[in-house]
C-alpha positions as CSV (number, residue, x, y, z in Angstrom):
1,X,10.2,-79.6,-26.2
2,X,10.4,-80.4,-22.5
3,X,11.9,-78.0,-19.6
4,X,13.9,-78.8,-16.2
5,X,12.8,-76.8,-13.6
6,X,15.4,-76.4,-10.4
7,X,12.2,-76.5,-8.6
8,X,8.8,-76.6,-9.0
9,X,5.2,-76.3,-7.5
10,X,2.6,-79.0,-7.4
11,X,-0.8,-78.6,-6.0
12,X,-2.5,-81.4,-3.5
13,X,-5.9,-82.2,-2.8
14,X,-6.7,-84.5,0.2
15,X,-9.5,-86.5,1.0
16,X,-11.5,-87.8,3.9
17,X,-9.5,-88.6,6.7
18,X,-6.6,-86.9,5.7
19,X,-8.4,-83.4,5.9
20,X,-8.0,-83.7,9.3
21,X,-3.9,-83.4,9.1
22,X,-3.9,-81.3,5.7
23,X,-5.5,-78.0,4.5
24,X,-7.9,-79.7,1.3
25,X,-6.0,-78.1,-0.9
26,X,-2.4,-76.6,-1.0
27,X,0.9,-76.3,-2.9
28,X,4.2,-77.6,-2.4
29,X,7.4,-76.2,-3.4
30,X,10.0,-79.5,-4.6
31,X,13.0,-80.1,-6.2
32,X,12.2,-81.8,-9.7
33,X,13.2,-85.2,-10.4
34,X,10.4,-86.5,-7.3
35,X,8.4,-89.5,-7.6
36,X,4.9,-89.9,-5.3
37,X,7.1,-92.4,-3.2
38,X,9.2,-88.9,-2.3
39,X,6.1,-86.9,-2.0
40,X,4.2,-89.2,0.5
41,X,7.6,-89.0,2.2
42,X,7.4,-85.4,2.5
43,X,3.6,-85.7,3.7
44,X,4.7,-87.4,6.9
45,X,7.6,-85.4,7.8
46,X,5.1,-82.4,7.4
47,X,2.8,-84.0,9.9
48,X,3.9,-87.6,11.2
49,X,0.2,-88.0,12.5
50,X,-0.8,-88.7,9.1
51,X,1.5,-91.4,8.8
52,X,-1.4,-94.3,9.5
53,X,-3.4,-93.4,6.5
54,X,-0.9,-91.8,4.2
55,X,0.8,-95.1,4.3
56,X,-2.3,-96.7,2.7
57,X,-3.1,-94.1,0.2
58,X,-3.4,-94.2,-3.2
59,X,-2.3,-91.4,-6.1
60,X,-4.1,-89.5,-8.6
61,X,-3.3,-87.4,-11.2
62,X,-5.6,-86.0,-14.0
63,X,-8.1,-88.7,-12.9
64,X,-6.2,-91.9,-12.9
65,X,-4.0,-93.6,-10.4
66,X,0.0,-93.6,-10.9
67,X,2.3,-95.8,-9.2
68,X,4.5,-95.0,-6.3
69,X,7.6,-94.7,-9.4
70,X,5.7,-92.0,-11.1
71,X,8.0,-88.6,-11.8
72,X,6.0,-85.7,-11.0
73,X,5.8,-82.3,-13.1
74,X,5.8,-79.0,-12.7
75,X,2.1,-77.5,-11.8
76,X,0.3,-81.0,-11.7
77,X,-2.5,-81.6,-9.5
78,X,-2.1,-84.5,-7.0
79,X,-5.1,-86.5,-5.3
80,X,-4.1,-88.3,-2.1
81,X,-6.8,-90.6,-1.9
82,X,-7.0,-92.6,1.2
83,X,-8.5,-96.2,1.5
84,X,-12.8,-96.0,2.1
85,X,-15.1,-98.1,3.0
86,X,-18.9,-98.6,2.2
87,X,-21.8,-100.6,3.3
């Protein structure tokens, strides 16, 4: 049996660079029906600095990536991952 919410809360975890626009971790009130396209959306109007790296970020949830299409549920964590590089 699955459940609508009218809204819901998701929690996000950022990474790296993006610690320096974000709190590491925090939740997000939304309406339901919104995909990670929607959410990085939101990410930027909540701090248009970010905008650089958000825009090359990858999403995670439950330890695997999803695609920008992806429906989001009620009480799921999110990982915004931005790009790294080694050496």
């Amino acid at each position: 049996m699955s459940f609508k919410f009218k809204s819901m809360q998701v929690t996000i975890c950022v990474f790296a660079a993006l610690k320096t626009y974000f709190n590491n971790e925090f939740v997000m009130e939304m309406d339901s029906e919104f995909s990670i396209t929607q959410l990085k959306e939101k990410l930027i109007e909540l701090n248009p600095m970010a905008e650089p790296v958000m825009m090359r970020c990858r999403f995670a949830i439950s330890d695997s990536f999803v695609s920008p299409d992806y429906v989001l549920n009620h009480e799921e964590r999110i990982c915004v991952i931005p790009p790294s590089s080694g050496g």
